[in-house]
C-alpha positions in Angstrom: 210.2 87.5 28.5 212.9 86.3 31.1 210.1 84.6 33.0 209.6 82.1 29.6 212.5 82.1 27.7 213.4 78.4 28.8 210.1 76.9 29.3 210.3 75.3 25.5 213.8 73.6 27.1 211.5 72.2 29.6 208.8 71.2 27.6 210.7 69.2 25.4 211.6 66.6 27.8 207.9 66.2 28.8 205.6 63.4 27.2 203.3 66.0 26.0 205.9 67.8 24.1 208.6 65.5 23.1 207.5 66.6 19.4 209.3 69.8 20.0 212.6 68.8 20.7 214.2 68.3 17.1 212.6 72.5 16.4 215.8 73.2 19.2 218.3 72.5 16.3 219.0 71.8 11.9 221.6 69.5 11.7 224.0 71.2 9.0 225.2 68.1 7.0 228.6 70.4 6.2 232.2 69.9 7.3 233.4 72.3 9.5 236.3 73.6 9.8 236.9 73.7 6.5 233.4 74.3 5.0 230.1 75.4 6.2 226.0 75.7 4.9 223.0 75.0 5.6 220.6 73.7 3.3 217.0 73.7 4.3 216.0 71.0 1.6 219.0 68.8 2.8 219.2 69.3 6.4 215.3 70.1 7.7 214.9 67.0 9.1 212.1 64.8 7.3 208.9 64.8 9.2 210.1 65.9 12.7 211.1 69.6 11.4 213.7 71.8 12.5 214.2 74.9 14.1 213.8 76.7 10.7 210.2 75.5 10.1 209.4 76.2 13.5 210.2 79.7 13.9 208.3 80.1 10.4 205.3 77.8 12.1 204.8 79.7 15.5 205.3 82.6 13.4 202.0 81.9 11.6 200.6 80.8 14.8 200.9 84.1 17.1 198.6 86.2 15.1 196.6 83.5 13.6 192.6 84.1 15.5 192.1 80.3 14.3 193.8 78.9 17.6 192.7 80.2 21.1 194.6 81.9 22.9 196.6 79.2 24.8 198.4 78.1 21.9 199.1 81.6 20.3 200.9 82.1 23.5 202.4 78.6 23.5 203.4 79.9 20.1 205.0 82.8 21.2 206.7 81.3 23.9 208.5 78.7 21.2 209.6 81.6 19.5 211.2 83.9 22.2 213.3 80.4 22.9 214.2 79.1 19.4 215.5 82.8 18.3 217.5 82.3 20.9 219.0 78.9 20.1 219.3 79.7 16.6 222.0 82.0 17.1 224.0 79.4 19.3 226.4 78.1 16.1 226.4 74.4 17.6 222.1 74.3 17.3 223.0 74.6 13.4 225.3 71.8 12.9 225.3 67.9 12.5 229.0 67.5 13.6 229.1 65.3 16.5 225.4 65.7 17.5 226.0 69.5 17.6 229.0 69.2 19.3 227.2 67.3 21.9 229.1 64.0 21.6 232.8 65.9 21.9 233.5 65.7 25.4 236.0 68.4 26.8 236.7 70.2 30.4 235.2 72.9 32.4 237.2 73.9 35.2 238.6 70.1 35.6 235.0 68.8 35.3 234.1 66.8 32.2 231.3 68.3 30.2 230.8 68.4 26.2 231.4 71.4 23.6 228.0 72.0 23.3 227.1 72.7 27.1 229.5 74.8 27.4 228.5 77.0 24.6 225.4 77.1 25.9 226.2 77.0 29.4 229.8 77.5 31.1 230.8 79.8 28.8 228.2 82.3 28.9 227.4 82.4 32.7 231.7 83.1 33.1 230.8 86.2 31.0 227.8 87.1 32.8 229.4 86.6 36.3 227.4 83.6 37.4 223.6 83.4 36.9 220.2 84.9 39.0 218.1 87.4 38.2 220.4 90.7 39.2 223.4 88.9 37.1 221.1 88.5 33.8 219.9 92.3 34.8 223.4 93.4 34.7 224.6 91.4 32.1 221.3 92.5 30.2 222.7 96.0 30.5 226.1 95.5 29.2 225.1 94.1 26.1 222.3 97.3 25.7 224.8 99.7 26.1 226.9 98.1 23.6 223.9 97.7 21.2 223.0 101.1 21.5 226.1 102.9 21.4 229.2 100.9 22.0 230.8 98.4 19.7 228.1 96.6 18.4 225.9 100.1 17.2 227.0 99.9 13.8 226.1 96.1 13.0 222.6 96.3 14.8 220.8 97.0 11.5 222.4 94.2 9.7 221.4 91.7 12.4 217.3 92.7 12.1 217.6 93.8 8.5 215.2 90.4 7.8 212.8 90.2 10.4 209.4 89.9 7.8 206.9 88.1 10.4 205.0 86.9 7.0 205.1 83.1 6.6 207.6 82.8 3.7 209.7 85.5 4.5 209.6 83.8 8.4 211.4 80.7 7.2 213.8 82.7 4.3 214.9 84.9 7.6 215.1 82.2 9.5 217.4 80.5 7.7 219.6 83.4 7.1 220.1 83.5 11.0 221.4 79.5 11.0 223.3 80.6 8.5 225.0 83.2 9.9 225.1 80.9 13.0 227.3 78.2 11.4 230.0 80.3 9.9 230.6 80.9 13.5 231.9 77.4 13.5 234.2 77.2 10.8 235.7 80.5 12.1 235.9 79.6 15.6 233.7 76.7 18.0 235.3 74.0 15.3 238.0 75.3 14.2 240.2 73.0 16.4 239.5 69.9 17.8 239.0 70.1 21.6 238.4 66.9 22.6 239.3 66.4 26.2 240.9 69.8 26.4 240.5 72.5 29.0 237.9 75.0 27.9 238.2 77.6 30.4 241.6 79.5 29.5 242.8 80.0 26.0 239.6 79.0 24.1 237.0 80.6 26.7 239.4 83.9 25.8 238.6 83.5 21.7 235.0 82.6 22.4 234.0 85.0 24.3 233.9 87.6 21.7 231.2 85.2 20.1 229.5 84.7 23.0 228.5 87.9 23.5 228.1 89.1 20.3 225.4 86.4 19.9 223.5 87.1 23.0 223.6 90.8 21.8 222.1 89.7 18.8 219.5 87.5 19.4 217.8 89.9 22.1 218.3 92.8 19.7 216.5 90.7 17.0 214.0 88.7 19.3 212.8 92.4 20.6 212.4 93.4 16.9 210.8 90.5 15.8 208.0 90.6 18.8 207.3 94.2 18.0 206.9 93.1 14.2 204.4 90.1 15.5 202.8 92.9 17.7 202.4 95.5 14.8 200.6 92.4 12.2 198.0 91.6 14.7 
């Protein structure tokens, strides 16, 4: 999966498939830090979508025998990226383009909130980035899943993983949900503008960070052996 799970980042900045960049993200019309929700009615997006429809469209699409099969993989490869995104709290809310438009420091060099949540941030907890770093790293978080501190919450994070249509999009949903809270607890909690990242808020985030990793490869495996099993 490691060999695809970007190409949907790279696609999207192609002519052929600038359609796909607004399924990266739902734009939570909340106010962190003091509230947070998503709405799917208020917040899909009009006609371009959101990442919510789109996991529940490539959902349909992967097992459906009406499209060939270039675009059920296409399909799949959209989803191994977007349950990824979806678990990154600043792809499920509006504030400041997703955080995008609140610049702040990495290691004395300017970058925004957002990159470094999906970014900075997570190669400093991997140890840099290459194949035998994401191997390692990989390994960390499966111990952890599978007997360290996270083997009590894995159930609750695949506990909705129906690969049916409607229950695609009501699961989904509950993942940018749980997502967002993650903002009003912690990425938004303060305003960082133009503040050092790497230090006292890398040190609270990282708990976060890895917890969400953890659970979007726990779930993403889950979800693909679900999609496997309907065919």
């Amino acid at each position: 999966m490691s060999s695809v799970a970007s190409w949907a980042d790279d696609y999207r900045y192609t002519t052929p498939g600038k359609f796909s960049a607004p399924f990266h993200y739902i734009d939570a019309e909340d106010s962190p830090p003091s509230t947070y929700s998503v709405d799917l009615n208020h917040d899909y997006g009009g006609t371009s979508g959101c990442i919510v429809s789109a996991i529940a469209n490539y959902t349909q699409r992967v097992n459906d025998r009406r499209y060939n099969a270039t675009n059920r993989q296409q399909a799949l490869e959209f989803l191994i990226h977007f349950i990824g995104d979806i678990t990154q709290p600043l792809h499920t809310e509006a504030k400041a383009v997703g955080g995008n438009q609140i610049p702040v420091l990495w290691q004395d060099a300017d970058t925004n909130l957002h990159a470094a949540w999906d970014t900075q941030m997570v190669e400093k907890d991997a140890g840099g980035y290459g194949a035998a770093v994401i191997t390692s790293f990989s390994n960390r978080l499966i111990a952890a899943i599978d007997s360290g501190a996270y083997a009590s919450q894995k159930a609750s994070w695949v506990s909705c993983t129906d690969v049916r249509t409607a229950s695609a999009c009501a699961c989904a949903l509950s993942w940018a949900r749980d997502a967002n809270g993650i903002n009003c607890v912690y990425v938004l909690q303060v305003d960082e503008t133009n503040r050092e990242l790497d230090g006292a808020y890398y040190s609270g985030a990282n708990p976060y960070i890895e917890m969400q990793i953890a659970k979007a490869g726990y779930r993403l495996g889950t979800y693909v052996n679900n999609l496997a099993a309907a065919a």
